[in-house]
C-alpha positions in Angstrom: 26.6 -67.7 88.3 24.5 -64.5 88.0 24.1 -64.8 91.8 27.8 -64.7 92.0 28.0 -61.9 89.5 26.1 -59.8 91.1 27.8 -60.6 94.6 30.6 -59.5 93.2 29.2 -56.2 91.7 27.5 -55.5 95.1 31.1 -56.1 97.0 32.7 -53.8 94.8 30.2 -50.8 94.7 30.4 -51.4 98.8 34.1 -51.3 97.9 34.3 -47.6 96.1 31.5 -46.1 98.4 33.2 -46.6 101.5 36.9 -46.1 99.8 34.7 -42.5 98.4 33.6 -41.9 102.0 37.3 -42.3 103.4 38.7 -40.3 100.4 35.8 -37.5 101.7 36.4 -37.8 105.2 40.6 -37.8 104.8 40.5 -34.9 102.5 39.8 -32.1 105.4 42.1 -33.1 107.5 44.7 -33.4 104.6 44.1 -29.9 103.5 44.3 -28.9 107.0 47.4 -30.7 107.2 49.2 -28.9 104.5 47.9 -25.2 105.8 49.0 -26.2 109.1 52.4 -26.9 107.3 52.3 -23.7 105.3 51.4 -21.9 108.6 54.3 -23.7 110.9 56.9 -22.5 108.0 55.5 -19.2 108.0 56.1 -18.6 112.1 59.4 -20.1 111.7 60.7 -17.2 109.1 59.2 -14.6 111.0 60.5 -15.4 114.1 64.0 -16.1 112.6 63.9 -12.6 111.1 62.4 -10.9 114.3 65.4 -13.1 116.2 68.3 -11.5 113.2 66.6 -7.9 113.8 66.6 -7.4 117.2 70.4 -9.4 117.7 71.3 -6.3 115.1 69.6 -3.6 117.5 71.6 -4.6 120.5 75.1 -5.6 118.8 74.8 -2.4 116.7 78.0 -0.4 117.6 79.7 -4.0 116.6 78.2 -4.4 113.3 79.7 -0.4 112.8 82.7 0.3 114.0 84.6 3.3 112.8 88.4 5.0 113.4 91.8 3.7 113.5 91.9 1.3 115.1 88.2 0.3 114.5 86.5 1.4 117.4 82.7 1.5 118.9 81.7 4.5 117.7 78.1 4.2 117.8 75.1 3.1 120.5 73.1 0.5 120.1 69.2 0.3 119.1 69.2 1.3 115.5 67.5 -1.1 113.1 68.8 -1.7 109.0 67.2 0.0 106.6 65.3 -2.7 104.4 66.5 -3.3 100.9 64.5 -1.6 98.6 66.4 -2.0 95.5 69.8 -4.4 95.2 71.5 -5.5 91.8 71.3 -9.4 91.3 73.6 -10.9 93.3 73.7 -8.2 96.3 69.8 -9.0 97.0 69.0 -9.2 100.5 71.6 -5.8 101.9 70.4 -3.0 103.6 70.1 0.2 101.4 72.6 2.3 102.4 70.3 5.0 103.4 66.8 4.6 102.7 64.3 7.3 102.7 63.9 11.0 104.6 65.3 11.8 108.4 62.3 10.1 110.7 60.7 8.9 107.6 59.4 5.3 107.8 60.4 2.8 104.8 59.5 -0.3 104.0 60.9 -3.1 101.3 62.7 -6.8 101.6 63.9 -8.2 104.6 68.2 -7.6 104.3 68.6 -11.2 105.2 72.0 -10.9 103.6 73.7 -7.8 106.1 71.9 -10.2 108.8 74.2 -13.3 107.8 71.2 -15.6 107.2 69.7 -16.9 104.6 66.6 -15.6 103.2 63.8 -16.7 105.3 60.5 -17.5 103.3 56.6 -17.6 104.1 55.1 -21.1 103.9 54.1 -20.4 99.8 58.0 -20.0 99.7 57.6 -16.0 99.4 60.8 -13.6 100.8 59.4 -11.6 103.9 59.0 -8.2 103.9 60.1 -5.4 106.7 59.2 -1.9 107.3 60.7 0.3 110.0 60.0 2.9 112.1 62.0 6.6 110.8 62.4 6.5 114.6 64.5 3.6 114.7 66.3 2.9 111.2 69.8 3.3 110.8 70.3 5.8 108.4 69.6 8.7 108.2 69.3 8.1 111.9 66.7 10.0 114.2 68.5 13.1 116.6 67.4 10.5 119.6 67.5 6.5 120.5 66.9 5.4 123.5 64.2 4.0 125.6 61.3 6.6 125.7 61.4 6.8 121.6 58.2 5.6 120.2 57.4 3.4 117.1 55.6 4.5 114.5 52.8 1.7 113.3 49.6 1.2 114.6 48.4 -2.3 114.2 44.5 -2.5 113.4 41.9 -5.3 113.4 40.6 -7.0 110.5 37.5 -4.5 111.3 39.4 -1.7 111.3 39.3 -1.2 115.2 42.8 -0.3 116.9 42.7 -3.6 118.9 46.2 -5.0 118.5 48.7 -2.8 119.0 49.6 0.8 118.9 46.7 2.4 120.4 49.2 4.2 122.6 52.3 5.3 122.0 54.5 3.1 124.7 53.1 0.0 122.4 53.7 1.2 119.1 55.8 -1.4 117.1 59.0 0.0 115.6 59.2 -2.3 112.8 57.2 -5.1 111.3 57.8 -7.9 109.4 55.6 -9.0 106.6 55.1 -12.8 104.8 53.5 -11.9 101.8 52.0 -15.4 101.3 50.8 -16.5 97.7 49.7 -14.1 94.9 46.3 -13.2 95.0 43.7 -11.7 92.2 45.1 -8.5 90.7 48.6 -8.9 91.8 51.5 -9.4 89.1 54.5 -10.5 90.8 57.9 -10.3 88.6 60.7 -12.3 88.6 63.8 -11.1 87.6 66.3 -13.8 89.2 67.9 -13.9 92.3 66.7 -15.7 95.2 63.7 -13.1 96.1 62.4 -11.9 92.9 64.4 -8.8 92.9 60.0 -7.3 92.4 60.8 -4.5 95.2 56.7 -3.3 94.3 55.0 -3.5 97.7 51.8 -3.6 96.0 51.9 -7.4 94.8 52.8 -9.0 97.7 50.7 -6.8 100.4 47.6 -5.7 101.0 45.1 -3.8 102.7 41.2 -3.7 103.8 39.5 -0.9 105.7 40.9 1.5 104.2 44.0 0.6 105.1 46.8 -0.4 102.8 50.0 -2.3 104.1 52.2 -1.7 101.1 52.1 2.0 101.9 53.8 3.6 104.7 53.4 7.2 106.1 56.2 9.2 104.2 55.9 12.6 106.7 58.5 13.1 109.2 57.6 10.8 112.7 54.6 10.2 110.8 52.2 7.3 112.0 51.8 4.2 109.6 48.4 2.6 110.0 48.6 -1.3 108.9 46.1 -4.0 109.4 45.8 -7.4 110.6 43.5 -10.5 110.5 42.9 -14.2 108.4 43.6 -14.7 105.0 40.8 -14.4 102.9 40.3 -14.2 99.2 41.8 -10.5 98.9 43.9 -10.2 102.0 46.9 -12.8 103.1 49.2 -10.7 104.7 50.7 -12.5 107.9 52.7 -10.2 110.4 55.2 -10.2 113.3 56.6 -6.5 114.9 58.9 -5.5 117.0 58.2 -3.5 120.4 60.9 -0.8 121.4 60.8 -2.9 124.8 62.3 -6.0 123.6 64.9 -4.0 122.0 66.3 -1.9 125.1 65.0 -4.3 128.0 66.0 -7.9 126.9 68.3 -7.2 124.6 70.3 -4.2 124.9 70.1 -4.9 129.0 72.2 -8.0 128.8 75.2 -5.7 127.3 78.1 -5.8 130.0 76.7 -2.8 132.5 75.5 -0.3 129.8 74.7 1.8 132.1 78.2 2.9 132.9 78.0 4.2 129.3 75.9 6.7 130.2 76.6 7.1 133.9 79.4 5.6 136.3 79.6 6.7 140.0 83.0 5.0 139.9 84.3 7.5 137.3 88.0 8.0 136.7 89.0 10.0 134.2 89.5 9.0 130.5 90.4 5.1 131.2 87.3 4.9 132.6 84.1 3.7 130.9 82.1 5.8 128.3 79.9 8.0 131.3 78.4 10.4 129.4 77.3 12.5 132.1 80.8 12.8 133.8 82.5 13.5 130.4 80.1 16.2 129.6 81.0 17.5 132.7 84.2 17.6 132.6 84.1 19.5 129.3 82.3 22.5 131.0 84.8 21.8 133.8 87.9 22.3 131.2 85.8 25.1 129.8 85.7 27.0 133.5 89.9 26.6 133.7 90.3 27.9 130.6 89.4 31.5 131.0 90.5 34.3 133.6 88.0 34.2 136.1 87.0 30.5 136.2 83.3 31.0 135.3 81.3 28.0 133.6 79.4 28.8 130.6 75.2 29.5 130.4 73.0 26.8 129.9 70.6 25.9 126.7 67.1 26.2 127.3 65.1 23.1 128.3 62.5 23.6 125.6 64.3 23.5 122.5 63.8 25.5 119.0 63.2 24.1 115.9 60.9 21.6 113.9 60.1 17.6 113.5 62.7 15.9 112.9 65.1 17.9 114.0 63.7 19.0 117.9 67.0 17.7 119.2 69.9 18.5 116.8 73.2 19.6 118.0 72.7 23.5 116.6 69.6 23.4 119.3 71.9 23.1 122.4 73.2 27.0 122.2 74.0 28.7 125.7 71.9 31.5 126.1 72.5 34.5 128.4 71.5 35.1 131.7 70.0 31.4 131.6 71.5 29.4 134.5 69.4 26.1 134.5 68.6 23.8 131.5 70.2 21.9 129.6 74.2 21.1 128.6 74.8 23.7 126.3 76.7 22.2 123.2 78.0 25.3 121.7 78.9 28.1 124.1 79.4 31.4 121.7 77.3 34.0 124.1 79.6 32.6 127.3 82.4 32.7 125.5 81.6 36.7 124.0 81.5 37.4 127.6 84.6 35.3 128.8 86.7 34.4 126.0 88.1 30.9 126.8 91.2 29.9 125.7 90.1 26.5 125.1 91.1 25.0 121.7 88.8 26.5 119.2 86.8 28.7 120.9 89.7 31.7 120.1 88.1 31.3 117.0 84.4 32.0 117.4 83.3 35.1 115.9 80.7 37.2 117.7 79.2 38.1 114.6 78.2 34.1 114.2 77.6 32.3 117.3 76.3 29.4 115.3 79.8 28.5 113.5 81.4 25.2 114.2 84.6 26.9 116.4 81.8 27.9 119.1 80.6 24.4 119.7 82.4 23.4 123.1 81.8 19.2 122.8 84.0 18.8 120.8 86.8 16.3 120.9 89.2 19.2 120.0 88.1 20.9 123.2 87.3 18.0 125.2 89.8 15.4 124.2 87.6 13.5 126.8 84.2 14.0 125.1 85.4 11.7 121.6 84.4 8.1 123.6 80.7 9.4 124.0 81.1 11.2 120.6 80.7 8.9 118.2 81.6 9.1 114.3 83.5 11.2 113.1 86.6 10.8 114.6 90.4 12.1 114.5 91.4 8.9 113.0 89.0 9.4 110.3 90.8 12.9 109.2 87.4 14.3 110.4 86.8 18.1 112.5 85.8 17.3 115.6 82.6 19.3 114.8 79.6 17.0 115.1 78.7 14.0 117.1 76.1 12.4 115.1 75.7 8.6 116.3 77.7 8.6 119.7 76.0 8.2 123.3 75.6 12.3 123.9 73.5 12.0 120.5 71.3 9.8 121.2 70.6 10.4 125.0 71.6 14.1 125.7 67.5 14.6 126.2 67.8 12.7 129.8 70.9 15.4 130.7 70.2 18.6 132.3 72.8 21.1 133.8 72.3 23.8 136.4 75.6 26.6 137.3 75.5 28.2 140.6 74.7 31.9 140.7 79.0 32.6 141.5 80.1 31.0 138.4 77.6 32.2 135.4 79.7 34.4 133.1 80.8 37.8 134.3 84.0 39.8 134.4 84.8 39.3 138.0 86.5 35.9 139.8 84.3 33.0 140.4 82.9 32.3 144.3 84.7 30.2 146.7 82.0 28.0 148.0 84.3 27.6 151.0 83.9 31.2 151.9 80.7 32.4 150.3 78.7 29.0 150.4 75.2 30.9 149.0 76.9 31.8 146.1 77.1 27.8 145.1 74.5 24.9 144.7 74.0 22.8 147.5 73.5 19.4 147.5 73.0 17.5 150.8 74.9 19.9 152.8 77.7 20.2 150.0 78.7 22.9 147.6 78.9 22.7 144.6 80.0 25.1 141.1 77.4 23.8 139.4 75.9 20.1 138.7 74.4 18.0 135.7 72.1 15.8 136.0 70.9 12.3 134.2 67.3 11.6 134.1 66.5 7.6 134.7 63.7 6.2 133.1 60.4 7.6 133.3 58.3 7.4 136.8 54.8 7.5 136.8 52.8 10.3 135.7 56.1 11.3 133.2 55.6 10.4 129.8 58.1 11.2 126.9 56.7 9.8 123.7 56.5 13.2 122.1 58.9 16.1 121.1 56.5 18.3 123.4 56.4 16.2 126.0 60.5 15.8 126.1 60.8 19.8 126.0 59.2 19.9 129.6 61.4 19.4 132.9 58.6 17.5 134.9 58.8 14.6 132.7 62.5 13.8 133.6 62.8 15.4 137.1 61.5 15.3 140.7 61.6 17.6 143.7 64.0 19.9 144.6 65.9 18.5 141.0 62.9 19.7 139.0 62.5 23.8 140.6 66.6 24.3 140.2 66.5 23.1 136.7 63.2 25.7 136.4 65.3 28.4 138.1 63.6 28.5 140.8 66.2 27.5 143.7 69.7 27.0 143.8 69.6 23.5 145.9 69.5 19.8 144.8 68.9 16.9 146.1 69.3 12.7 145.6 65.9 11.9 144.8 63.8 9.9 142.2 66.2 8.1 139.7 68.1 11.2 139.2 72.3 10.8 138.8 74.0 14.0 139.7 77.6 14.8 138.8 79.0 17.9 140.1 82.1 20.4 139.7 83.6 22.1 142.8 84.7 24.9 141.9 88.8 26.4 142.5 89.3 27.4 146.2 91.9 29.6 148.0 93.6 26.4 148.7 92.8 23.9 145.5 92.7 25.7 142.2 90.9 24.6 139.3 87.9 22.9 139.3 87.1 19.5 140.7 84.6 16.6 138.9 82.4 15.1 141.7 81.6 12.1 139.6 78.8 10.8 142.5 77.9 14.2 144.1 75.9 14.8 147.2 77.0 11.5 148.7 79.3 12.0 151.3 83.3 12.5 150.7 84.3 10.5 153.1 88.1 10.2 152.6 87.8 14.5 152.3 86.1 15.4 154.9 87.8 12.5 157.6 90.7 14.2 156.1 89.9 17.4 157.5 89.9 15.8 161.3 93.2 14.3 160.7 94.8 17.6 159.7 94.0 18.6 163.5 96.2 16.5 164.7 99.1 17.8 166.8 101.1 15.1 168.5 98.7 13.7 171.0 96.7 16.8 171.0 93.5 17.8 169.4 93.5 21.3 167.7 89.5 20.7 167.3 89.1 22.3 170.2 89.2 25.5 171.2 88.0 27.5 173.7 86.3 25.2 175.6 84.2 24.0 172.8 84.8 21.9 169.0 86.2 23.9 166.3 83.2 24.7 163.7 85.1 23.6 161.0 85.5 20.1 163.0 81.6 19.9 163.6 81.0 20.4 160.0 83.4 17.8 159.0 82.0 15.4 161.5 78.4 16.1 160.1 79.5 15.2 156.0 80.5 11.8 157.6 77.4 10.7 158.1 76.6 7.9 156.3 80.6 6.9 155.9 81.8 4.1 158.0 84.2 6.3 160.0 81.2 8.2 161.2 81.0 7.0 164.8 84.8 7.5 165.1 84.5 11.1 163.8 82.0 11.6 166.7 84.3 10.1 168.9 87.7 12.2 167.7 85.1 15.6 168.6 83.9 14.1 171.7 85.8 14.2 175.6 88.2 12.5 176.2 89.5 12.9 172.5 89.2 16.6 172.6 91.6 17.0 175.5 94.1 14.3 174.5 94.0 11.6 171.8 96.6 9.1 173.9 93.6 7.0 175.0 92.7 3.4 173.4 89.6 4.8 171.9 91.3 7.8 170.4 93.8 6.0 168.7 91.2 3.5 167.2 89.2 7.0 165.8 92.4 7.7 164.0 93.1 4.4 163.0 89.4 4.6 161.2 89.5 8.2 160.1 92.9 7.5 158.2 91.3 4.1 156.2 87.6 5.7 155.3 86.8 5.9 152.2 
């Protein structure tokens, strides 16, 4: 019987060891189990509220729409404002406007403007956001686009730049934060609501190296330093950011052709799509008709007055006299002292204030044409037509750049006609031109436009013969690079007014095969003359090059053509001059 007891008593303290050693050798990879867990539900929020944030970026001018009827008024790339401060019940919206011009702000995630519900960390913790003054959608920055840096720099859990930001083409423009669990030190309120409605950045984030992650930079275009790296016992912070890359080239890309918004080769007057360039241009061009002697207005300077934020504010553009290359100039009160326009408002500018709102030429007054690359305000809004604070011309006018022939800057005396005085006009590819503006593409290498300074020079947008006529420095252009050039022709003896080129310095071919037909006298050829071709004819024949009429232009100048077009051959030139376009 004792033998049996203490059988028994053996069996079961074998029993709890090994059930001990189990429990020992389960625990680890339970506990690893449940981080795993905590760390899988953590990924999932952050990516779901990187996925709400950059869907907001590219369908901005949707989530805003302005006018009467509601309209897209503004371009896409901005990024909500956090909320930093909602009444229970309204948690989880975007502050209205949240902070300084270019200042970068941080607070909870505005799951609710998102439509989504509020995505939490893997301790069940709201997430956090911060974003770039750059980027943020109001007060908005003077410029959006592509070549706009972020303003964090991520840094290693030594305090080494390692993960991001070191230069300025990979600065995030926002991040998102999961706070994870309290730690020591950290009192975290709750007053109701889904997230706490605690909007202190302090008790949820953290910092080491001297860095702090609840505090951003608060100076204009400032640089916020954050840190990164595994939870510890006085640092959890877990972060996901935003690169100004996925914004414009995955996102804002797949737009239907936004490119057209800013440039359209195809352009045809105001049905067409928003083509910034063209419009612009055909503001200066409605500025040229509208005063006696059909000269266009000065340029602004390429390097631009004035202080961070505000480098590229409207007031900056301001024509300025004797200047013939720069930049668009968006109020035109020293041109128009000189020729005073009759163009809407501009009656109105006084001399002794060039900076008042009735010298501004954009305007959609002025330029009915201008109010689709505009923006907010508009007519329909009982606004002024004074400003253009979010529209296309806002946000990209630093890739635009105009240039106006020596025979059309202001002066008391008729504009050239480039058909007569040719050196008196730009040239582009054998073409003249009144004057021409010009989109810069996206950077090539060696350019580099991360900085106020570096967007004030002309070599970081231009190329070649481009480049020297926007430095002044000759009075020919050329299609080079990535540069767009739109062009005016100025009035002529025999066409009046001027002319928008929306595509300039490729060949007109429907024009200039024109010209050849209207030397057509019955069967005979009034190209030539004299025993040779008509220079007029030879310099048509030339601008086809390139157009699919061109060997039947060559053939209309060439024997037996010249001495009679009866002839199969002749007949077929015709046939192809009259469909070329």
């Amino acid at each position: 019987m004792h033998r049996q007891s203490g059988a028994a008593l053996l069996i079961l303290l074998l029993a709890l060891i090994l059930g001990g050693l189990t429990w020992l050798l389960q625990r680890p990879a339970t506990r690893a189990a449940a981080f795993s867990a905590r760390d899988k539900a953590t990924d999932g929020a952050l990516a779901e509220a990187k996925e709400a944030l950059l869907g907001y970026a590219a369908a901005y001018p949707e989530y805003t729409q302005r006018g009467a009827p509601p309209r897209t008024a503004f371009v896409p790339g901005h990024l909500p404002c956090p909320d930093t401060g909602s009444a229970l019940g309204n948690e989880g919206a975007e502050a209205g406007t949240c902070g300084a011009k270019g200042v970068t702000v941080i607070g909870h995630f505005p799951w609710r403007s998102l439509g989504i519900p509020p995505p939490r960390d893997g301790s069940g913790e709201c997430l956090w956001y911060a974003v770039s003054g750059n980027y943020k959608a109001n007060p908005k920055a003077d410029l959006v686009n592509p070549d706009i840096p972020g303003q964090f720099q991520i840094y290693n859990a030594d305090g080494t730049l390692e993960i991001a930001g070191s230069t300025p083409e990979t600065r995030p423009v926002a991040v998102l934060f999961a706070p994870g669990p309290a730690l020591p030190g950290q009192n975290r309120s709750h007053q109701g609501g889904e997230c706490r409605l605690d909007y202190d950045a302090r008790q949820f984030l953290e910092g080491r190296q001297g860095i702090d992650n609840s505090t951003p930079d608060r100076s204009a275009e400032g640089l916020t330093r954050l840190i990164a790296g595994p939870p510890g016992p006085s640092f959890n912070d877990r972060m996901l950011w935003i690169r100004r890359e996925e914004i414009f080239e995955r996102r804002i890309a797949r737009r239907p052709q936004p490119q057209l918004a800013l440039f359209d080769a195809n352009y045809s007057g105001n049905n067409a799509p928003a083509a910034l360039t063209q419009r612009v241009a055909s503001c200066l061009a409605r500025f040229g008709d509208m005063n006696r002697w059909n000269r266009l207005p000065w340029a602004a300077p390429a390097s631009l007055g004035g202080s961070a934020p505000d480098k590229f504010t409207n007031v900056n553009f301001a024509d300025r006299s004797n200047l013939s290359a720069g930049r668009p100039p968006f109020a035109v009160g020293r041109s128009q002292q000189v020729l005073q326009s009759t163009l809407g408002s501009l009656g109105h500018c006084p001399s002794t204030n060039l900076s008042h709102a009735a010298c501004r030429l954009l305007r959609s007054d002025n330029c009915p044409e201008f109010l689709a690359v505009a923006g907010y305000p508009t007519p329909d809004d009982g606004a002024t037509h004074q400003d253009s604070p979010d529209g296309w011309w806002e946000k990209w006018k630093d890739h635009l750049f105009y240039v106006v022939a020596p025979g059309f800057t202001p002066a008391t005396q008729d504009a050239a006609d480039c058909e007569q005085e040719p050196g008196q006009c730009l040239e582009i590819n054998g073409q003249a031109y009144a004057a021409a503006l010009i989109f810069a593409g996206a950077p090539l290498p060696g350019q580099s436009r991360n900085s106020s300074s570096e967007r004030m020079n002309p070599e970081n947008y231009l190329e070649g013969k481009n480049l020297l006529a926007v430095q002044g420095k000759r009075n020919e252009l050329e299609l080079a690079g990535n540069d767009q050039i739109a062009c005016l022709k100025g009035p002529t003896a025999t066409s009046p007014g001027f002319k928008l080129v929306p595509n300039c310095g490729n060949p007109d071919c429907e024009q200039e095969s024109g010209k050849l037909l209207a030397r057509i006298a019955g069967h005979g050829n009034l190209c030539h003359t004299g025993g040779s071709v008509l220079p007029a004819c030879l310099q048509a024949q030339a601008k086809l090059a390139g157009c699919a009429c061109q060997d039947a232009a060559t053939r209309f100048i060439s024997p037996p053509c010249l001495d009679s077009l009866n002839p199969a051959a002749c007949q077929a030139a015709i046939q192809s001059l009259e469909t070329c376009r």
